[in-house]
C-alpha positions, 0 to 999 in steps of 0.5 A: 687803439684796442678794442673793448671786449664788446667791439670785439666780440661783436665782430668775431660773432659777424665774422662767423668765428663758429668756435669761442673761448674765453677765459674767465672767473666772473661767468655772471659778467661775461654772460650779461656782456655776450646777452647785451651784444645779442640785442645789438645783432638784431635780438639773437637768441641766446641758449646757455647750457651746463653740466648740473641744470642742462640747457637753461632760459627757454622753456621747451628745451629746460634741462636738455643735455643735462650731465651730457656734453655731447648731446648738448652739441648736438641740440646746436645742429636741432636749431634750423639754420636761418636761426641767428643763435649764441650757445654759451656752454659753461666749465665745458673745458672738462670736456675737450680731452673727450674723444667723442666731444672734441670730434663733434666740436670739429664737425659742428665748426664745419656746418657753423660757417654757413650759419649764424650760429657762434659756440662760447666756452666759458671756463676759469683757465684756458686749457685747449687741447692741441687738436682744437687749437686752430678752430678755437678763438680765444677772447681775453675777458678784462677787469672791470675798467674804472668807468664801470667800478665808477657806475657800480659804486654810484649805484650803491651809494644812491642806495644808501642816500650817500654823495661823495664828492669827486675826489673821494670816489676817485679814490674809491674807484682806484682802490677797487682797480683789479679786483672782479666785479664781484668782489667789489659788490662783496667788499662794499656790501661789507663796508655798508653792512659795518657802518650802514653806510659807505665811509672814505676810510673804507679804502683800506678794508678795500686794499685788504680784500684786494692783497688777499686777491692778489695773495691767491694769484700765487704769482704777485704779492702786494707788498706795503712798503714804507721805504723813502728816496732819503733811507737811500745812502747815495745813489745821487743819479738815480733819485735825480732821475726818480724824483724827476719823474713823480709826477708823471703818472698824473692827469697833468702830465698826460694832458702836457703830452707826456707817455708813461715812464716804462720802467727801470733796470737796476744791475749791481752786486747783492746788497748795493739798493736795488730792492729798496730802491724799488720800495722806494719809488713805490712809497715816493710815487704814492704807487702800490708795489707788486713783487713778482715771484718768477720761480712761481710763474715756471712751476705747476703743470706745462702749458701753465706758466704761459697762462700764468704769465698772461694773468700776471700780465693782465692783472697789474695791468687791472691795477695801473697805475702800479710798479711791478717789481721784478727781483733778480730777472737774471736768474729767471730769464738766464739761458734763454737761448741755450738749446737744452731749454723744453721751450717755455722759458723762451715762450715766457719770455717772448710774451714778456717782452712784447708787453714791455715793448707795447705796453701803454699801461702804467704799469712801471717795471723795476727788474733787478739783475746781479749778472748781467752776462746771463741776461739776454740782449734783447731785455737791454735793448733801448724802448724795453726799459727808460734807463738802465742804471749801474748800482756799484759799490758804494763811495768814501761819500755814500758810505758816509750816507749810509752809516748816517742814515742807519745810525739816524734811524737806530740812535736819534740822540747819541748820533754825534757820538759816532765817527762817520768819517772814520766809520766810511774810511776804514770800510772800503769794498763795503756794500750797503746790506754789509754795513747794516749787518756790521751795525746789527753785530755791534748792536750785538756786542753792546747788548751782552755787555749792558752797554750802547754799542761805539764805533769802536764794535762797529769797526770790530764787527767789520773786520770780522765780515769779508766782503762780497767784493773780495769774495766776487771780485772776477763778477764785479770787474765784469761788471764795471767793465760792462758799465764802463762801455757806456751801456748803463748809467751809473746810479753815483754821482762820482766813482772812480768808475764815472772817471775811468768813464771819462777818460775812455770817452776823451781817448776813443780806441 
């Protein structure tokens, strides 16, 4: 079981950790929090210094220290020993590069052993210098959790003579999940200052003011999606499976004993489904989708991607129950174990899996892989994801599906004219996004010509397009070969592929 910031905290300041660092945005939070654990160990004297105002709170040392970090360490070694003392010291990270400071801070964890005495850095990024990495103590910070969004938002609504029944506020508290304390006081003052009171369909300017959060992470994006399981042409094991699991991120399933799904890994040639695949299971399980952006988590200065990670890692954690979509995980984890690396993709992924190997968030991972030779063995192995499926190139059949599907969506009332058998017969090798591109091309050559487009353009369009599949015929073999050694399952019902499958299991090597 983990512990709560406080549990933690408390036993770090028993334990006599001299030096602690956490890393957060929310000062006035945290600072509360660090007051409230003092009470609890016998009214400790609290002491909080920064840059601007110097040491603040007790009237005999106001403003000492100001605009000088090293005579605010060195107040710490005035106070008398038998004092039990917190120092919170605010944005001090700016100083640790500082010869005299980070020295100073060594001397001090020496003589804070003996002492009741604990050193808190507040600051919104971690940065510790490597020389101070074996005296400092970081303490992750988290969101507010729902009990606390729960209080925050009853507290408002008394003010405003409101009473919401229960499964209004259940959706209040979860639309507020992720966000800081302070932008949920902001967003709801907002909400009452509109209306001059609290409505249920102020959800939405919530989910706005969250995107925006989210936006400004540069690493997630939140991603509305209005994909559905039946715009999915195909793919029969893979929606069985899907839709098998909808409900198992409710109360019921918990209460029945059921852990949360961890995750799926869908590996196949570009233009199979995977990505929509993924928008689908976000809109079918009612489920905000978070689109990672890998490239961002390895730019900026070094050190950062690690911190980025974490935050990622923390956020969509904040927002569970959540899908994390992670498109073309090959290309960001690709190489891992090649030497050349300076050792940060190794670390990023090192910290990437152990979360998906311990989460028990419900934090549901959809990962996206073209090449799966490029993959590292330890992301395939069983308890990272449920199930790994193989997204092939789609059937006689599927196409059939797909054609219907697009055809559906574009001409409701002129779909008996197409010749969807035809259309599915003369398209082998065929992916879904090429078959949606030969539709638009049609769509084209009709619109220039003032008329609607046949299934005559649309079997012209084809022949113009070369398919992925010849083009990258030695990649697909690879990977039907890798799927046919029973490492995957196949996302199809009947391929020639689950076949060739069949018979290798009735005649073993």
């Amino acid at each position: 079981m983990t512990m709560s910031f406080s549990e933690e905290l408390e036993l770090l300041l028993r334990a006599r950790y001299p030096l602690l660092y956490i890393p957060t945005q929310e000062e006035e939070r945290v600072e509360a929090a660090i007051d409230q654990c003092a009470k609890q160990q016998g009214n400790r004297s609290v002491y909080v210094w920064d840059f601007v105002d110097g040491y603040q709170g007790n009237p005999n040392d106001a403003g000492f220290g100001k605009r000088n970090p090293l005579q605010a360490l060195e107040f710490i070694e005035k106070i008398p020993a038998s004092v039990a003392a917190i120092f919170i010291l605010r944005d001090f990270h700016r100083f640790l590069e500082d010869v005299s400071v980070s020295r100073k801070l060594k001397n001090l964890t020496r003589s804070l052993k003996s002492q009741p005495k604990n050193i808190v850095i507040l600051s919104p990024q971690l940065n510790i210098p490597d020389d101070l990495s074996e005296v400092m103590t970081v303490v992750e910070f988290p969101l507010p959790r729902s009990i606390e969004i729960r209080s925050e938002i009853e507290r408002l609504l008394s003010a405003t003579g409101q009473v919401f029944e229960a499964r209004v506020l259940d959706d209040l508290v979860r639309s507020c999940q992720g966000l800081s304390m302070e932008r949920i006081r902001r967003v709801l003052s907002r909400a009452i200052a509109t209306h001059g009171e609290l409505r249920p369909q102020d959800v939405d300017l919530i989910l706005e003011e969250k995107r925006q959060t989210i936006r400004q992470t540069q690493i997630l994006d939140f991603y509305p999606t209005t994909a559905n399981i039946t715009d999915i042409g195909g793919l029969d094991n893979l929606k069985e499976w899907l839709l098998r699991r909808g409900g198992s991120f409710s109360e019921r399933a918990r209460q029945y004993g059921l852990p949360h799904p961890r995750g799926l890994l869908l590996v196949g040639i570009q233009g199979t489904g995977k990505s929509l695949t993924a928008k689908a299971i976000a809109h079918h399980w009612h489920l905000p989708l978070l689109r990672l952006d890998v490239g961002r988590l390895f730019a900026g200065l070094v050190g950062e991607s690690e911190s980025r990670t974490r935050q990622m890692i923390q956020l969509s954690e904040a927002l569970a129950p959540c899908i994390l979509w992670i498109d073309e995980i090959d290309k960001a984890f690709a190489g891992v174990d090649s030497r050349g690396d300076a050792g940060t993709t190794s670390r990023v992924f090192g910290t990437f899996i152990t979360w998906m190997a311990e989460k028990t968030s419900p934090v549901f991972v959809v990962a996206t892989a073209n090449n799966i030779q490029s993959l590292p063995p330890e992301l395939l192995r069983k308890g990272r994801f449920d199930e790994i499926f193989f997204v092939g190139l789609p059937t006689q059949e599927e196409r059939k599906a797909i054609f219907g599907v697009h055809l559906e969506r574009l001409r409701p009332h002129t779909l008996k004219s197409f010749d969807l058998e035809r259309l599915a017969y003369e398209t082998p090798d065929f992916s879904g996004a090429e078959i949606e591109q030969m539709i638009v091309e049609a769509m084209h050559t009709g619109f220039s010509q003032n008329r609607d487009f046949t299934t005559d353009d649309i079997l012209e369009a084809a022949s113009q397009i070369i398919p992925l599949a010849r083009t990258a015929q030695t990649q697909i073999d690879q990977l039907q070969e890798w799927a046919a050694s029973g490492r995957a399952r196949l996302a199809s019902k009947y391929t020639p592929l689950s076949d060739r499958i069949q018979r290798q299991i009735q005649q073993p090597d």
